[in-house]
Structures are given as C-alpha cells and as structure tokens.
C-alpha positions as CSV (number, residue, x, y, z in Angstrom):
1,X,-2.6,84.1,-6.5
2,X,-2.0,84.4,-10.2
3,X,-4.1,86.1,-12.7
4,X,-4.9,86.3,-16.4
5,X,-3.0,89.2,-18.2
6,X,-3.5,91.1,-21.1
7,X,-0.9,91.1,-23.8
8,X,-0.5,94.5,-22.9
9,X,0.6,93.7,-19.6
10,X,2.7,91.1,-20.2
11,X,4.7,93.5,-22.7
12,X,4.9,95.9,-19.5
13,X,6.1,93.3,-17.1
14,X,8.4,91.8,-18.9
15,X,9.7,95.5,-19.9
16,X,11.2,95.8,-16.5
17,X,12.5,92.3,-15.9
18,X,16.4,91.8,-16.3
19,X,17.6,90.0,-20.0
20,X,17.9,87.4,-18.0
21,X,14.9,86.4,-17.0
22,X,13.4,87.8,-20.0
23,X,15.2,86.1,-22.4
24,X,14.0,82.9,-19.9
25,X,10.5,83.1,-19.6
26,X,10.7,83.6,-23.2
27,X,12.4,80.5,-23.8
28,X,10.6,79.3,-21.6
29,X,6.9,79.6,-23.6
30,X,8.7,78.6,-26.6
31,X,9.9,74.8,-25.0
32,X,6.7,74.7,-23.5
33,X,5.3,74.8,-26.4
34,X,7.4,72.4,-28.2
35,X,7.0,70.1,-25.3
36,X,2.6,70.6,-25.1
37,X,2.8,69.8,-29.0
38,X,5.5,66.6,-28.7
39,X,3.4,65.1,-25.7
40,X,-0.1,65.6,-27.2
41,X,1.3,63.6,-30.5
42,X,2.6,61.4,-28.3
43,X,-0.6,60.5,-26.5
44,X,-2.2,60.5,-29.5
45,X,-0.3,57.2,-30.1
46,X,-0.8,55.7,-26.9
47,X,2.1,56.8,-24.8
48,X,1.8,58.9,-21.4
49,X,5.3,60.3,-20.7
50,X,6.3,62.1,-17.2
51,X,6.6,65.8,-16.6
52,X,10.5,65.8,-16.9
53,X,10.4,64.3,-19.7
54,X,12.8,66.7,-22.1
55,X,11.6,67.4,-26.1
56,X,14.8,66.4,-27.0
57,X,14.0,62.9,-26.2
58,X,10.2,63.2,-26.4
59,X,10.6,64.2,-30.1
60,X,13.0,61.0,-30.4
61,X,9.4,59.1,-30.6
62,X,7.7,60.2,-33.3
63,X,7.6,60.0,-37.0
64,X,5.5,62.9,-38.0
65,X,4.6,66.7,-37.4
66,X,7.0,68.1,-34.3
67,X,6.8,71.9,-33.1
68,X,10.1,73.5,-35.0
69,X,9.7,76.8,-33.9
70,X,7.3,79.4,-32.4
71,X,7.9,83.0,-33.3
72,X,6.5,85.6,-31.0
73,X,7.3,89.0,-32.6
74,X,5.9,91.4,-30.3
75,X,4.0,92.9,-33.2
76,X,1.8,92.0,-36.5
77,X,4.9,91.0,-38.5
78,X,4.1,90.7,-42.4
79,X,7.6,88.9,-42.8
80,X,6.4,85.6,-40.8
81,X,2.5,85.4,-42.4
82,X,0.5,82.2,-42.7
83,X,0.8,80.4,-45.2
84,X,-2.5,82.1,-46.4
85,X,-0.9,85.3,-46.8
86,X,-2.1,86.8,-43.6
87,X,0.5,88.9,-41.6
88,X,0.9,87.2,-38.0
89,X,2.4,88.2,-34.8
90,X,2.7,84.4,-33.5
91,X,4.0,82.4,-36.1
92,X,3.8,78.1,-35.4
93,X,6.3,76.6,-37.8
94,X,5.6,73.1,-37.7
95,X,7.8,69.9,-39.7
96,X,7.3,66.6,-40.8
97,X,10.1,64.0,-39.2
98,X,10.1,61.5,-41.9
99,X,9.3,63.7,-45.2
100,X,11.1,67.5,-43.9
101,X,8.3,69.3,-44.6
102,X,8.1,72.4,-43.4
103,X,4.4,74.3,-42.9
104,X,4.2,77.9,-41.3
105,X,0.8,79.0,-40.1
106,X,-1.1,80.9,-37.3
107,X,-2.9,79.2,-34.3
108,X,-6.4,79.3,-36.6
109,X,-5.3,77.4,-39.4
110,X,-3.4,74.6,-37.0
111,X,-5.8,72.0,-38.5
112,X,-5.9,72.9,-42.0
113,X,-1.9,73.0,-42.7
114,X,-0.8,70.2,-40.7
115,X,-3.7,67.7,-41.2
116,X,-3.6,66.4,-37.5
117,X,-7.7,65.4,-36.1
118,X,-9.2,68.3,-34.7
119,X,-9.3,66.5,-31.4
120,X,-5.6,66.5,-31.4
121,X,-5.7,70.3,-32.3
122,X,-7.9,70.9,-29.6
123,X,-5.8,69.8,-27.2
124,X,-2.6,71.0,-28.5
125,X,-4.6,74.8,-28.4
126,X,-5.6,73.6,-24.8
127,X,-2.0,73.2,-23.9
128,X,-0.8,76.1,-25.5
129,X,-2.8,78.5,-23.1
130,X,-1.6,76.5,-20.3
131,X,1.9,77.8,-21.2
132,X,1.0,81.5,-21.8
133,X,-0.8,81.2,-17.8
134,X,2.3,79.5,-16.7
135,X,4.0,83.1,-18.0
136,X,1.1,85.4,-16.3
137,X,2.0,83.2,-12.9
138,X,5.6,84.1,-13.4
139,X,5.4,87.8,-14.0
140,X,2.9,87.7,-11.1
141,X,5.3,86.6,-9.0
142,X,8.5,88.3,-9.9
143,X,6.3,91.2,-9.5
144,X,5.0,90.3,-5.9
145,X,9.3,89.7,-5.0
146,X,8.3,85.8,-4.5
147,X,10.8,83.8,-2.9
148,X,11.6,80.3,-2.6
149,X,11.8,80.7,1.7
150,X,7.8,80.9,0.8
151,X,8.4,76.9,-0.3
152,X,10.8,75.7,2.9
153,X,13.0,77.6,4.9
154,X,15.1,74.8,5.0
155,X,15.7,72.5,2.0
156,X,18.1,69.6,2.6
157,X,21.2,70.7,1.0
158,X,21.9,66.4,-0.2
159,X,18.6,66.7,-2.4
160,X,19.3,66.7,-6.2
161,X,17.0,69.3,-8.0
162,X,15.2,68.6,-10.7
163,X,16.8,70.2,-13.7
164,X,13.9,72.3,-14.4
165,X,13.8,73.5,-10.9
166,X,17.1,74.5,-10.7
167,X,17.3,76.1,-14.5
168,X,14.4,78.3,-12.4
169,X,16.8,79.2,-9.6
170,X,19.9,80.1,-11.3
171,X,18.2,82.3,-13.5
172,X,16.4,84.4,-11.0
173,X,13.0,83.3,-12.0
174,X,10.2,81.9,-9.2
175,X,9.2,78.2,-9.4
176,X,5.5,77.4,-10.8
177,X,3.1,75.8,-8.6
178,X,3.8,72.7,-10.1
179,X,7.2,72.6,-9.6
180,X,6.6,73.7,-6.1
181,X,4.0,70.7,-5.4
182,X,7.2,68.3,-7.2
183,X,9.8,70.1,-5.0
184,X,7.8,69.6,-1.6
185,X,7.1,66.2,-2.1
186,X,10.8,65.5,-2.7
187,X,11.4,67.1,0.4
188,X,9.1,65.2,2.3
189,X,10.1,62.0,0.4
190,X,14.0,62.7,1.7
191,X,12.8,63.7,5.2
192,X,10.9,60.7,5.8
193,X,13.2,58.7,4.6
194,X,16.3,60.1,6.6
195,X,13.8,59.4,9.9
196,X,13.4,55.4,8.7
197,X,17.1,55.7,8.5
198,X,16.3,53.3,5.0
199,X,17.4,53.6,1.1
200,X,15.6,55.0,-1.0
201,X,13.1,52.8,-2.9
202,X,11.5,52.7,-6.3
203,X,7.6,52.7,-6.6
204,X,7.0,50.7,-8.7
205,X,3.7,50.2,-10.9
206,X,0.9,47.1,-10.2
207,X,1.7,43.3,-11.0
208,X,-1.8,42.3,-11.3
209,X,-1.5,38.8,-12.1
210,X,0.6,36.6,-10.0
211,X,2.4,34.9,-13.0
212,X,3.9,38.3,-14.0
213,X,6.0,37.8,-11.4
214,X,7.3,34.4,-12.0
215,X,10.5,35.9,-14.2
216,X,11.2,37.9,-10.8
217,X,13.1,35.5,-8.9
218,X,15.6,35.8,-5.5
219,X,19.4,37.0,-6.2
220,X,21.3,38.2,-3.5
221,X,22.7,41.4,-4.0
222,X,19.6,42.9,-5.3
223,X,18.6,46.1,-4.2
224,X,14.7,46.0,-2.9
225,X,11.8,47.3,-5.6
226,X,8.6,48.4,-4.5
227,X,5.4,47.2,-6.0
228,X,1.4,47.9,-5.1
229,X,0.4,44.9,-5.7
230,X,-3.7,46.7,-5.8
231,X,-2.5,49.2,-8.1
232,X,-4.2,48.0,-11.1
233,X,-7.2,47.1,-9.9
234,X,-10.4,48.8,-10.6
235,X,-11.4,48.4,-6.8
236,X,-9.9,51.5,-5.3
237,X,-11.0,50.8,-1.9
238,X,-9.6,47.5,-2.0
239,X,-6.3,48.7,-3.0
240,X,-6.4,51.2,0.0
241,X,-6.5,48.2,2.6
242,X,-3.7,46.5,1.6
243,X,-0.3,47.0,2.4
244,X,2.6,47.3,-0.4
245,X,4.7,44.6,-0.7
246,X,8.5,44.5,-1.9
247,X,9.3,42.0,-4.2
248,X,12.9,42.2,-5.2
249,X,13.6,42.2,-9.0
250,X,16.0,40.8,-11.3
251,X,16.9,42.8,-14.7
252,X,16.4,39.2,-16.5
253,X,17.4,41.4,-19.7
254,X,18.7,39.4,-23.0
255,X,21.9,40.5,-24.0
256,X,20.4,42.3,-27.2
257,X,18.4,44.4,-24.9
258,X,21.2,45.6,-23.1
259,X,22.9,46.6,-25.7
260,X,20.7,48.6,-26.6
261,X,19.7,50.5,-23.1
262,X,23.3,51.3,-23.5
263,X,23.1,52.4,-26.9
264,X,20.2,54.9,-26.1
265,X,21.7,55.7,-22.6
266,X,24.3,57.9,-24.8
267,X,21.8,60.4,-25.6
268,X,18.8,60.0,-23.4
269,X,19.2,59.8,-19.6
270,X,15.3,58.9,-19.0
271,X,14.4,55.5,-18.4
272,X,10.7,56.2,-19.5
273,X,11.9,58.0,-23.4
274,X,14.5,54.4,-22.7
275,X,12.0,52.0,-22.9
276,X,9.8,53.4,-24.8
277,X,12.4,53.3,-27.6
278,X,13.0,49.6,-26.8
279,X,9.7,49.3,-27.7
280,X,9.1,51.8,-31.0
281,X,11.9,50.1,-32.6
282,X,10.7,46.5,-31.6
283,X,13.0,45.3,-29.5
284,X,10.5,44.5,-26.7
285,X,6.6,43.8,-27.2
286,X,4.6,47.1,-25.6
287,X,3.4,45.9,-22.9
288,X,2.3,48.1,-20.3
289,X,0.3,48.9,-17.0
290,X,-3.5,50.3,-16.8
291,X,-1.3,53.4,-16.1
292,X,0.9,53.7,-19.2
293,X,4.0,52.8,-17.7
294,X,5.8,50.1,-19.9
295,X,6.6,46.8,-18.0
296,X,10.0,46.8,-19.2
297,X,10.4,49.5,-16.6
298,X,11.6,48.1,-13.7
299,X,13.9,45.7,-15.3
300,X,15.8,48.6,-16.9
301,X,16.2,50.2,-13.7
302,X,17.1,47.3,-12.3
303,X,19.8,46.7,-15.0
304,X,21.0,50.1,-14.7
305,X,21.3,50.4,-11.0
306,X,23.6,47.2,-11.3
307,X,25.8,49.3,-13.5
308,X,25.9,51.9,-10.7
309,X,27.6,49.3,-8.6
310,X,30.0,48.5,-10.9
311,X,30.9,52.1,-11.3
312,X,29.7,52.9,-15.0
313,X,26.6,55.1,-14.4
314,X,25.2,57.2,-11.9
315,X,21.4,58.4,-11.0
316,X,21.1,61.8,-12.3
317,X,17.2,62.4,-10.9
318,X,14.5,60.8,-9.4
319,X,11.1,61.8,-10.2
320,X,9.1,60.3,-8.2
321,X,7.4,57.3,-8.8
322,X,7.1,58.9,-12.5
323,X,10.7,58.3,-13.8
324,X,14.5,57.8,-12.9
325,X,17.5,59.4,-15.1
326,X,20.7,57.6,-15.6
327,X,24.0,59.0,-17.1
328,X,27.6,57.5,-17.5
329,X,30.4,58.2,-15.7
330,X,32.6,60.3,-17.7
C-alpha cells in the first residue's frame, strides 16, 4: 500500500493537509525520533521496553546522550549548521543527562560528536528511516481518504484505546499498520473474552524453574495470573504442546518496595519504565526472563491491582501481554 516518497513530495502532501494534521505528523517524526534514539540507548544497556512505552519515562532510564531536539527546517538553514560549520536542513541536537552537554550535528557526523559505538549509530540511523516511512505511509493514506471502518466496522465502544491510537483519531490522522495490527488484536482479545463470559487475564512471562515459584503461594482474594509455563524454553515445539497454566500470585513486596512503586507511580503510569526503575536505582536485583521482562513484573501488578480494590488506582491501558499502566485516583 505505502510507498517511499521524495522529499519533494512529502513537502507537496503535507502542503494540502489541515495544521492540524500537519503540525501532527510533524510532531509526530520529531517523538519518533526521540523515542528510536531513547530505546536503542536503552537496549544498548540491556533493557527491551514495549511499544507504548512514552520518552518521557523511557528517558527516566538513562544517564547519558538523549535526543533533545530534531529540527527539520524545510530548507538548507545556515542558522542550525553542524557543529563543523556546515549549513544543515536537519539539525540532531543531542545532550548529555548527567554532564548537560549539549552537541548539534547532522545525521553524518552522529558518531563523531556524541561518541556512541557505531553499532549503536547504525541502528539509531536504522530507526530513524523507519520514522520518515512511518510519514510516507501516513501521507499515503490521508491521500487515498483512509478510514478506520477499513480496520472494523464495529469496534466495541467498552475498549480503552491506546493513547497513541486515539492521539491518531482525534487529530484526523489514519492509524499505522502497526497500530492497526495492536488495535485488532485488542479487539479480538475483548471479543473473545466477552464470549468466555471470563475477566480479563494477565499473560504473564515463563517460570522456568519450579522453585521460582515457591514465593507464590495461595491467598484468597487473589485475582488469577497467567503463566506459560514453556515459555522459556528453547524447545519451541515442546512449548506448543502444553497447555498454560494459572498460578495465582501474591505481590510478596517488602514494605521498601512499595513505597517506592508508589513513589514512581506519581509520574510514570507503566509498570515496565516501574520496575525497571526499581531495578536502576537498586532496589530490586535485575533479574529477568529470556525475554527481557523483569521478574519483578508480575508482583507489581499484582500489588497494584490490590490497590484498585481498595479504590486508590485504576488501570489506565493494557498492552497486551507487553505492559499494563496504572494511575491514581484523583
């Protein structure tokens, strides 16, 4: 459906869209940006964060270089050059977190000015064109009048959207295909469910050894957790014969530890960015799942959905198996 465009048609297209969506898809390649250059850092370090993940609270996690700013002037611009001198049209201004300092530069001279492995660079270029096709599929499909009865005729009207998702919608821009994949598997997720006439369960990552669930014991008034017990095992087709198991979960959370959920839960509503301060700022040892998850996970979910019951948060989003958000009640 979507094809590469020239930066002379891009200009064109996004001549004729409203301000609006102009000034979105804008802001759009500018957080997408951010965002590709926040996760990549993070990976580099060993953490694997969802899609909805925001760069508010991705950025919470590191020390070092973070995307400031990207400048897109529509024109060669010799008031925002590299810091060799050259005039640029796209201007990356980049900053330390712990020193403040600033560097400016142009996509070409990413490694030279900021230091990072070329590896990392690589992939942070890699990203970076992921987000300028994630604008060509946009104008594409403003231009084609796309619409989102071309996704369901009939969405559920008790389904939360996804922030992103609905950002999209209220500004009168179409839905990327991978928001579209996210949006129909929340559809099919409710439906399903509604049909089982059952709660809605967390997927939860693999246990692999059986003593890692020794902490995990009985308590009544637990809601049930959902474990694959095969996930982590390197035998795929092993894991495909067995059935998942629910194993109901405690928090079993020291005191210390919840404070602190509750301290971060003031500014970050993701339970993935949560832990994975818990663990930055040693409060919990990083452990973690072949698939990147932290183990501290569940509990905190666990922890937090006993606060829902006593009336002091509620569940913001679901994202899939990948994440759950959390806010207080004001």
């Amino acid at each position: 459906m979507n094809m590469t465009l020239t930066n002379d048609e891009r200009e064109s297209l996004l001549s004729v869209l409203t301000d609006q969506q102009r000034t979105f898809i804008q802001e759009h390649v500018k957080r997408g940006k951010k965002t590709i250059f926040a996760n990549q850092m993070a990976m580099d370090k060993g953490i694997i964060l969802p899609e909805s993940a925001s760069i508010d609270e991705i950025e919470m996690l590191l020390d070092e270089w973070i995307l400031e700013d990207y400048i897109d002037n529509g024109f060669v611009n010799s008031e925002t050059p590299c810091e060799c001198g050259r005039p640029l049209r796209y201007q990356y201004i980049v900053k330390h977190k712990s020193t403040n300092e600033k560097r400016r530069f142009g996509i070409t001279h990413f490694e030279e000015h900021t230091g990072i492995p070329s590896e990392l660079v690589n992939a942070i270029k890699r990203g970076f064109t992921t987000i300028d096709y994630e604008m060509d599929e946009l104008l594409n499909k403003i231009t084609q009048n796309w619409t989102l009865e071309e996704v369901s005729s009939n969405i559920p009207s008790e389904i939360v959207l996804p922030k992103d998702i609905n950002d999209h919608l209220a500004n009168n821009v179409p839905l990327l295909e991978r928001q579209i994949k996210r949006l129909k598997q929340l559809i099919n997720e409710f439906v399903s469910q509604r049909e089982l006439k059952r709660p809605r369960v967390i997927d939860m990552p693999t246990i692999k050894e059986s003593t890692e669930t020794d902490n995990y014991t009985k308590e009544a008034n637990q809601f049930t957790l959902e474990f694959d017990l095969f996930e982590d095992t390197k035998d795929q087709s092993a894991a495909q014969e067995k059935e998942k198991k629910k194993i109901p979960l405690t928090n079993n959370l020291t005191v210390a530890v919840k404070d602190k959920v509750l301290h971060y839960l003031e500014t970050v509503s993701s339970v993935r960015i949560i832990c994975e301060l818990l663990i930055k700022n040693h409060i919990v040892a990083d452990q973690r799942y072949i698939t990147g998850k932290p183990k501290i996970y569940p509990m905190v979910c666990v922890y937090l959905e006993d606060l829902i019951n006593q009336n002091v948060v509620y569940l913001e989003e679901v994202n899939g198996t990948d994440d759950r958000k959390y806010k207080f009640k004001q």
